[in-house]
C-alpha positions as CSV (number, residue, x, y, z in Angstrom):
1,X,10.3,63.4,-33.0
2,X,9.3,64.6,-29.3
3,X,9.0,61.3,-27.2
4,X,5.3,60.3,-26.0
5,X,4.6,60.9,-22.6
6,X,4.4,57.3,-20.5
7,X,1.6,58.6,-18.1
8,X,-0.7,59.3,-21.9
9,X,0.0,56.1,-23.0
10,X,-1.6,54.4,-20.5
11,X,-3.7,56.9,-20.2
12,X,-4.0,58.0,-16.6
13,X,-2.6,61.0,-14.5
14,X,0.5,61.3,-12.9
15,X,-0.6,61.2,-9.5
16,X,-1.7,57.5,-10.3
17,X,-1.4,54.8,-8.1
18,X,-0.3,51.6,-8.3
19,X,-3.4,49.8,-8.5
20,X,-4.7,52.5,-11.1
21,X,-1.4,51.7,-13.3
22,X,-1.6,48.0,-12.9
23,X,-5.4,48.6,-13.7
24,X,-4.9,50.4,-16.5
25,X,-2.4,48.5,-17.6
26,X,-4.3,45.0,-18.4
27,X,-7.1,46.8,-19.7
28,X,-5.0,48.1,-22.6
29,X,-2.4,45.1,-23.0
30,X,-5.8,42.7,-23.3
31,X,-7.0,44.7,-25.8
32,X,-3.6,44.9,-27.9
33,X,-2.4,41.8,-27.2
34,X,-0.6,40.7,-30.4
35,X,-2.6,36.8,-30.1
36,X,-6.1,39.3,-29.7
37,X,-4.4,41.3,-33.1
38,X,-2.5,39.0,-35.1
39,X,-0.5,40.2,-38.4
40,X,-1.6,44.2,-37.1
41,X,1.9,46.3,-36.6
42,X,-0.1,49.0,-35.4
43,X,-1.5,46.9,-32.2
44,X,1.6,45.4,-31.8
45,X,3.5,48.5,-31.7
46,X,0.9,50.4,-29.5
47,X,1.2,46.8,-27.1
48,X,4.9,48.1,-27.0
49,X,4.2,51.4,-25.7
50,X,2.1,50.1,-23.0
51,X,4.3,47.6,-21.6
52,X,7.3,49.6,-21.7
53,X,5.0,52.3,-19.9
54,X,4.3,49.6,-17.3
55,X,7.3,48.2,-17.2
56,X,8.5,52.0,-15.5
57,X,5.5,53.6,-13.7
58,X,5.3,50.3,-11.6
59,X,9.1,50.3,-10.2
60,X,9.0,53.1,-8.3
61,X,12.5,53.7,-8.5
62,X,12.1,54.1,-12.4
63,X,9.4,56.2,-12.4
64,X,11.2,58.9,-9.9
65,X,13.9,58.8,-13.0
66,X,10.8,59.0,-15.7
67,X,9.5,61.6,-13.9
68,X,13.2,63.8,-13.4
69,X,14.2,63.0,-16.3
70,X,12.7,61.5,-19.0
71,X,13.0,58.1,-20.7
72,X,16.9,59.0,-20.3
73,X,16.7,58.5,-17.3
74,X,15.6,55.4,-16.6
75,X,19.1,54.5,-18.2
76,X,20.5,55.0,-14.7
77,X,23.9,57.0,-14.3
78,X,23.9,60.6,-14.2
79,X,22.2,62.9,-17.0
80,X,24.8,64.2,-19.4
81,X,27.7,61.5,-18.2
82,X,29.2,58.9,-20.6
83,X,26.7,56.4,-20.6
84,X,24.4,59.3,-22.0
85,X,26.3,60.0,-24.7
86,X,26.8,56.7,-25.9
87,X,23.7,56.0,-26.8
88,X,22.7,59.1,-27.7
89,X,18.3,59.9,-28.3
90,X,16.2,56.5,-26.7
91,X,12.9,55.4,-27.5
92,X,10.5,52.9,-27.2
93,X,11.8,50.4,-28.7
94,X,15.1,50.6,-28.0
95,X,13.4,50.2,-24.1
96,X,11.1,47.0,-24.8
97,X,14.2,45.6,-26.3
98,X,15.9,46.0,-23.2
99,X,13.3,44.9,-20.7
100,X,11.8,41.9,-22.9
101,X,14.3,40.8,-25.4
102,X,14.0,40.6,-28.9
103,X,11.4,42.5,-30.8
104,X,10.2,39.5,-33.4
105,X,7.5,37.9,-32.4
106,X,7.4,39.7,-29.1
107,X,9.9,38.0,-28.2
108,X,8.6,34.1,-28.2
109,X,11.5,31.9,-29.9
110,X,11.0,28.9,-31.5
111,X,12.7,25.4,-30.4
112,X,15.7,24.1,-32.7
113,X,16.5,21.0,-33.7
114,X,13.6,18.8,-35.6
115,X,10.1,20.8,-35.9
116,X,7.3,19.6,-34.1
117,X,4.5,18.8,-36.4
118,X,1.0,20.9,-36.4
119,X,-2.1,19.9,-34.7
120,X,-4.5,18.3,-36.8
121,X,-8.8,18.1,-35.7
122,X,-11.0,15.3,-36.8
123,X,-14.5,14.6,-35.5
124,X,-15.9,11.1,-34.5
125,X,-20.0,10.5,-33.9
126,X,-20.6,8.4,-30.9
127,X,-24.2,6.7,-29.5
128,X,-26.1,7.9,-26.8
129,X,-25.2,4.5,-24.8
130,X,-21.2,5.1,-26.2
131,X,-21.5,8.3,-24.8
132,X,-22.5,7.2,-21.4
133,X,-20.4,3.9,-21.2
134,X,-17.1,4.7,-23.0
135,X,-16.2,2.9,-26.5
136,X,-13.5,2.1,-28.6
137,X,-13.7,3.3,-31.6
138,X,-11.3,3.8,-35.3
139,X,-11.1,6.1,-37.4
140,X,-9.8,6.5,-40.7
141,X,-7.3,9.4,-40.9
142,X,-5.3,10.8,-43.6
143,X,-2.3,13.0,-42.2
144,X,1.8,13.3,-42.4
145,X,3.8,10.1,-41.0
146,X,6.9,9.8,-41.0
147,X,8.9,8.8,-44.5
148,X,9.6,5.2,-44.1
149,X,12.0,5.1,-47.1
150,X,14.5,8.1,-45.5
151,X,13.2,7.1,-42.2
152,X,12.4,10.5,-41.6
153,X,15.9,12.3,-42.1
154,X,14.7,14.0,-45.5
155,X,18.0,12.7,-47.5
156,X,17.9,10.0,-49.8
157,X,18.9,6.8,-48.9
158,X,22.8,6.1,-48.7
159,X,23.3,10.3,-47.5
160,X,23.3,12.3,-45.0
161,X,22.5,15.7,-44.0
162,X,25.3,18.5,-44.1
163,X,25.6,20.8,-41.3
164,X,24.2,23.8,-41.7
165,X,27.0,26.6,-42.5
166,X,24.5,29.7,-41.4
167,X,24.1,28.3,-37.6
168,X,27.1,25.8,-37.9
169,X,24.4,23.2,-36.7
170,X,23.1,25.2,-33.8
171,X,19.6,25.7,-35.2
172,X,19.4,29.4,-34.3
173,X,21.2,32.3,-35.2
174,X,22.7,34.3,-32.2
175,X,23.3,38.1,-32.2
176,X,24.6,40.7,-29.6
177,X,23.7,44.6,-29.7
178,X,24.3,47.4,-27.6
179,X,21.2,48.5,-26.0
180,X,20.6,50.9,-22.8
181,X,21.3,48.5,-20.4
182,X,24.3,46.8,-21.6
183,X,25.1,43.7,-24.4
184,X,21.6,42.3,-25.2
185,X,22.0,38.4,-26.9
186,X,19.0,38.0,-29.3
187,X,18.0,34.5,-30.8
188,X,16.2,33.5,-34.3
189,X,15.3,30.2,-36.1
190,X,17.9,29.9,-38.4
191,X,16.3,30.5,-41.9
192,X,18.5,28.5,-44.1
193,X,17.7,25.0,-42.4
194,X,14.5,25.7,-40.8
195,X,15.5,25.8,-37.5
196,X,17.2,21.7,-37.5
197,X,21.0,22.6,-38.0
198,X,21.4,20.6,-41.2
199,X,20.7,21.4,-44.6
200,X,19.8,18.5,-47.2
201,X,21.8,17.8,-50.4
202,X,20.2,14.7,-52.3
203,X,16.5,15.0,-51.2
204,X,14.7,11.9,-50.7
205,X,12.5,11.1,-53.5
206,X,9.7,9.5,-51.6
207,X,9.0,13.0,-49.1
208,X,11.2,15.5,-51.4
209,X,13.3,16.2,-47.9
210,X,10.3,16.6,-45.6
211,X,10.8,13.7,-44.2
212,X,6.9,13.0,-43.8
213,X,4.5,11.3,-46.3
214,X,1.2,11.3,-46.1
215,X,-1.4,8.6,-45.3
216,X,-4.4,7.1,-44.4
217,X,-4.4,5.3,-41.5
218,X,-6.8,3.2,-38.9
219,X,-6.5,5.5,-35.6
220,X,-7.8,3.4,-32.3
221,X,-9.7,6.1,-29.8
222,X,-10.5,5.3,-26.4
223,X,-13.6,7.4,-25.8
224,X,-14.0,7.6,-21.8
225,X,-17.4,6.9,-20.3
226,X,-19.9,10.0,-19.4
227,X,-18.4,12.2,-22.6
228,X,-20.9,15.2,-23.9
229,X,-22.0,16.0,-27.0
230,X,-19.3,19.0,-28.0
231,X,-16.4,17.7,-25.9
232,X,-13.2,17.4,-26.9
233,X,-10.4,14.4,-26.6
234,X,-7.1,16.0,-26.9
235,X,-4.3,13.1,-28.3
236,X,-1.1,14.7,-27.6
237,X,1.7,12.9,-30.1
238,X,-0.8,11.1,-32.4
239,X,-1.0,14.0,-35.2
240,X,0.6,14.8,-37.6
241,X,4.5,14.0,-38.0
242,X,7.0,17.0,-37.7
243,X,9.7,17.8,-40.4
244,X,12.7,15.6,-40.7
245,X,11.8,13.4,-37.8
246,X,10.5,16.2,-35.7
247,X,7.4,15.1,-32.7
248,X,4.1,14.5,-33.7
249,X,1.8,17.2,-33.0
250,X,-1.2,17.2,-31.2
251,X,-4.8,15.3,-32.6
252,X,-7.9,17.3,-31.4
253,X,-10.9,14.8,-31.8
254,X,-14.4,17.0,-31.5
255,X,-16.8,14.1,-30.6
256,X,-20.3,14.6,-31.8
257,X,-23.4,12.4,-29.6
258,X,-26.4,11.1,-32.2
259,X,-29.7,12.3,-30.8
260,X,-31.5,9.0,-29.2
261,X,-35.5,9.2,-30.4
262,X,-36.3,8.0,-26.7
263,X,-34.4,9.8,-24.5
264,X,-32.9,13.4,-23.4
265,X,-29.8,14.1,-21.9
266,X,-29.8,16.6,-18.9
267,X,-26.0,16.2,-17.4
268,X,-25.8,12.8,-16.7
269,X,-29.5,12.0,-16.2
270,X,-31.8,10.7,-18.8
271,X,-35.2,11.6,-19.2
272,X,-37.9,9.6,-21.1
273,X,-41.6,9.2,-21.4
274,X,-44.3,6.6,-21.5
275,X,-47.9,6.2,-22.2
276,X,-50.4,4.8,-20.1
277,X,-54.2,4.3,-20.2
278,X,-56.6,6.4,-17.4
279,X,-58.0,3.2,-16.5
280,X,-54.1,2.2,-16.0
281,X,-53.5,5.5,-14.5
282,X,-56.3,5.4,-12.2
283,X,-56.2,1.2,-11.5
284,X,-52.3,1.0,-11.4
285,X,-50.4,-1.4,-13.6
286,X,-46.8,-3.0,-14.6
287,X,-45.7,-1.1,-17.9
288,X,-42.1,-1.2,-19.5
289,X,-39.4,1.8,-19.7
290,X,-36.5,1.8,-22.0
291,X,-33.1,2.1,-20.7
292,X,-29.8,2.2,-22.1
293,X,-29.2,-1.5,-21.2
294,X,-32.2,-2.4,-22.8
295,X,-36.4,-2.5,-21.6
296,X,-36.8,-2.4,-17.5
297,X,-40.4,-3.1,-16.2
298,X,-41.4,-0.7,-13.8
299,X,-44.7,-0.2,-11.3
300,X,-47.3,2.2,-11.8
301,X,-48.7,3.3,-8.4
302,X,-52.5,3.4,-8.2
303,X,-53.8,6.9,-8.5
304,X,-50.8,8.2,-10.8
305,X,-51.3,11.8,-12.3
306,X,-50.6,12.9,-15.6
307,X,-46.9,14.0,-15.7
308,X,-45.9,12.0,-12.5
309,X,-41.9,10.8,-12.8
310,X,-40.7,7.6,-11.7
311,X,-37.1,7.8,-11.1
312,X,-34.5,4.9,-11.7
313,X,-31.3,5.3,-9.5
314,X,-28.1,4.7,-11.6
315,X,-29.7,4.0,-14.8
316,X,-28.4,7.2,-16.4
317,X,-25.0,8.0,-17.9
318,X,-21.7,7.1,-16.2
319,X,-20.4,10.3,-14.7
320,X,-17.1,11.4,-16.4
321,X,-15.7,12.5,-13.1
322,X,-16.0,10.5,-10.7
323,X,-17.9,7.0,-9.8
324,X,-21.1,6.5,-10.1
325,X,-23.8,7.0,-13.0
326,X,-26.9,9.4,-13.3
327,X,-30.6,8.5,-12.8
328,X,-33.5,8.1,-15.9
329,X,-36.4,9.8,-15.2
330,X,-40.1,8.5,-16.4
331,X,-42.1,10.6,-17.0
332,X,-45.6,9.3,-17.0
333,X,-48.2,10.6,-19.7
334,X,-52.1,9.7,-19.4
335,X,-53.3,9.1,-23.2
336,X,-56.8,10.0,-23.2
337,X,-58.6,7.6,-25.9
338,X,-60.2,9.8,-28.6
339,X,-61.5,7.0,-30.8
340,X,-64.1,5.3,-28.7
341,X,-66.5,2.6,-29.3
342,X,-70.4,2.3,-28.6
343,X,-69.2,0.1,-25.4
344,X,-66.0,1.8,-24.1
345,X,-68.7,5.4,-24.4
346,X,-71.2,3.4,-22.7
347,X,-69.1,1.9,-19.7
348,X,-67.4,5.2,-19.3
349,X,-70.9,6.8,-18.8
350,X,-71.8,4.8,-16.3
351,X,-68.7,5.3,-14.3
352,X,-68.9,8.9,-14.4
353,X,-72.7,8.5,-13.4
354,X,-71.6,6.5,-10.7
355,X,-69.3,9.1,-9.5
356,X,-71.6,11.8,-10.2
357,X,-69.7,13.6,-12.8
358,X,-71.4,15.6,-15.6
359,X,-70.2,14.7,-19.2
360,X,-71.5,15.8,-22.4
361,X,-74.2,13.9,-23.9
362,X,-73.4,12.5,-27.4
363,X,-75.0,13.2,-30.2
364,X,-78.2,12.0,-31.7
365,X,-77.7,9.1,-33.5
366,X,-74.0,9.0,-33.0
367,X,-74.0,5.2,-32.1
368,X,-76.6,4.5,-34.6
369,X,-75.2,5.8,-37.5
370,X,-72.1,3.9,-36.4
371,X,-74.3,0.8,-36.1
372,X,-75.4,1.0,-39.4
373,X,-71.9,1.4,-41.0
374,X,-71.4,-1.8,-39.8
C-alpha cells in the first residue's frame, strides 16, 4: 500500500512554511484530538498521521530527508545500507511509535502501585447571606471508604497479598521492540493485578478484595465568603477511596445560591427596592432598607425622584478575592396611591390648584355615591 504523502495530510503545499505547518498543524490535531474523539480509531489514527507529519516537516533536517527520500529517510543512514534493510517497508505507525512512545492510549501510562480512587460530584445549596459571608456546612455523603475490617489491603484478615507473578510486583509490564530508531522500551498496567503488584488469594469478605466499602458519611465543607451561584469547590483527597488502599480521589462540590425575594446579586453588589409615598418623596423622610445583617434605616433626601438609588458602601457581599465587600443599592420607587378617599382627593386638589396644575375632574357623584355606601 503506497505511503500517504506528509505534505496531504496536513494538508498544505510543499513550499510551506513554518508558521503555515505549525498552523496547520493545531488546527487538525484540535480537531482529532483523541480527549475531543474518545473510543473513535478512526480520529485517533488520523491524530497519528498528523503528528507524525508534524513531527517531520517542522525539523528541517527531516523534512530535507522526507523530501529526498521518503519516510525512509527520515531513518537517517544512507538509502539502501543495512539499517534499510533491517527494517524493511516503514509507515506511520511504526514512526509515531518511535517519536512518542507506545501507541495505547497515545501513549499516557497509568501510575502502579495502589489505584487512586475516582472523582465523585455532589451539590450543596447555600443562602444568599452564606454566599456572601462563608459558612460551614455538612453534608451527608454516601461514597467508597476504606475497608476497616482488611484495613484496606483487600485480603482477609490473618493474609497477605501474593506478589504478582505477571510483573513480579512491579505493577507494569515492560517490553522492548525494534523500531526505526533503535530499542524502544514500552510500559502497560499490568492486567493481572490491576496495576498494584500483588494479586489476592483469600478476599476479604467485608469489600470482596476492593479494599473499599461504602458509606454514608457527615462531610464538613468550609464554603469561603463571596462564592457565586454555579461555582465550584474542588476537595482534592476527600472522595472517594482508591482500590486496595489506593488515594482518595477528588470531591467536586457544585454549590447552588437560593434566590433571596428581596434582593439581586450583580457581582458582589446587591440591589434592592423600597416604596415610598409622593408626599414622602416630595417632603423627605427616614424609611428602612433590608440588608444582609438585618433592617438599616436610611434618609430620603427631600425632592427624591422615582427610581433614585441610595447606595450603602460595604453592605454587599464579601469579595472572594480580595478584602473588602460590595455595596447594596436602593433603589427608590414612588407608589402612587390609587385608592383614595373623599379627603386625600380633596387635599390633593387643592395642592395641585395651589401649584397651578391641571387634573382631571372626578366624576359626578363619585364622592356621593361613596357617601352613601357608608
Amino acid at each position: 500500500m503506497p505511503e500517504r504523502d506528509l505534505y496531504e495530510i496536513l494538508g498544505i503545499a510543499r513550499t510551506a512554511t513554518l508558521d503555515e505547518i505549525k498552523k496547520a498543524y493545531r488546527q487538525k490535531a484540535r480537531s482529532l484530538h483523541p480527549d475531543t474523539n474518545p473510543d473513535d480509531p478512526a480520529a485517533e489514527a488520523e491524530f497519528k498521521e498528523v503528528s507524525v507529519a508534524y513531527e517531520i516537516l517542522s525539523d528541517p533536517e527531516r523534512r530535507s530527508q522526507y523530501d529526498q527520500f521518503g519516510l525512509r529517510g527520515v531513518m537517517g543512514g544512507q538509502p539502501g545500507g543495512p539499517e534499510w534493510q533491517q527494517f524493511g517497508d516503514v509507515g506511520l505507525g511504526d514512526l509515531f511509535e518511535a517519536f512518542f512512545g507506545a501507541m495505547g492510549g497515545m501513549g499516557r501510562r497509568g501510575p502502579t502501585g495502589p489505584i487512586a480512587g475516582p472523582d465523585a460530584e455532589v451539590t450543596l445549596a447555600l443562602t444568599l447571606a452564606e454566599a456572601a459571608f462563608g459558612a460551614q456546612k455538612d453534608l451527608e455523603v454516601r461514597l467508597p471508604v476504606a475497608c476497616e475490617a482488611c484495613d484496606a489491603t483487600g485480603a482477609a484478615p490473618g493474609t497477605t497479598a501474593a506478589t504478582c507473578d505477571a510483573c513480579n510486583g512491579v505493577g507494569e509490564v515492560r517490553r522492548v521492540r525494534q523500531s526505526i530508531l533503535g530499542q524502544v522500551m514500552t510500559s502497560t498496567p499490568c492486567q493481572r493485578c490491576q496495576g498494584t503488584g500483588a494479586i489476592i488469594t483469600a478476599p476479604c469478605a467485608e469489600c470482596h478484595g476492593e479494599g473499599r466499602t461504602s458509606e454514608s458519611r457527615s462531610l464538613r465543607v468550609d464554603v469561603p465568603a463571596g462564592v457565586e451561584d454555579g461555582s465550584t469547590m474542588r476537595l482534592t483527597g476527600r472522595g472517594p477511596a482508591g482500590f486496595r488502599g489506593g488515594p482518595n480521589g477528588t470531591l467536586y462540590v457544585h454549590l447552588g445560591v437560593e434566590d433571596d425575594a428581596r434582593f439581586e446579586r450583580h457581582g458582589d453588589d446587591l440591589h434592592t427596592v423600597v416604596g415610598i409615598s409622593p408626599a414622602q418623596a416630595a417632603l423627605g423622610t427616614t424609611v428602612t432598607a433590608p440588608t444582609l445583617e438585618g433592617d438599616e434605616s436610611i434618609e430620603v433626601a427631600r425632592g427624591t425622584q422615582p427610581g433614585q438609588v441610595v447606595r450603602l458602601r460595604n453592605r454587599g457581599v464579601t469579595h472572594l478575592r480580595g478584602r473588602g465587600r460590595g455595596d447594596l443599592h436602593v433603589h427608590l420607587r414612588v407608589d402612587i396611591p390609587d385608592d383614595l378617599d373623599e379627603e386625600s382627593d380633596r387635599l390633593l386638589r387643592e395642592l395641585a390648584e395651589h401649584r397651578g396644575e391641571a387634573v382631571t375632574e372626578p366624576h359626578a357623584g363619585l364622592f356621593s355615591r361613596l357617601r352613601s355606601r357608608r
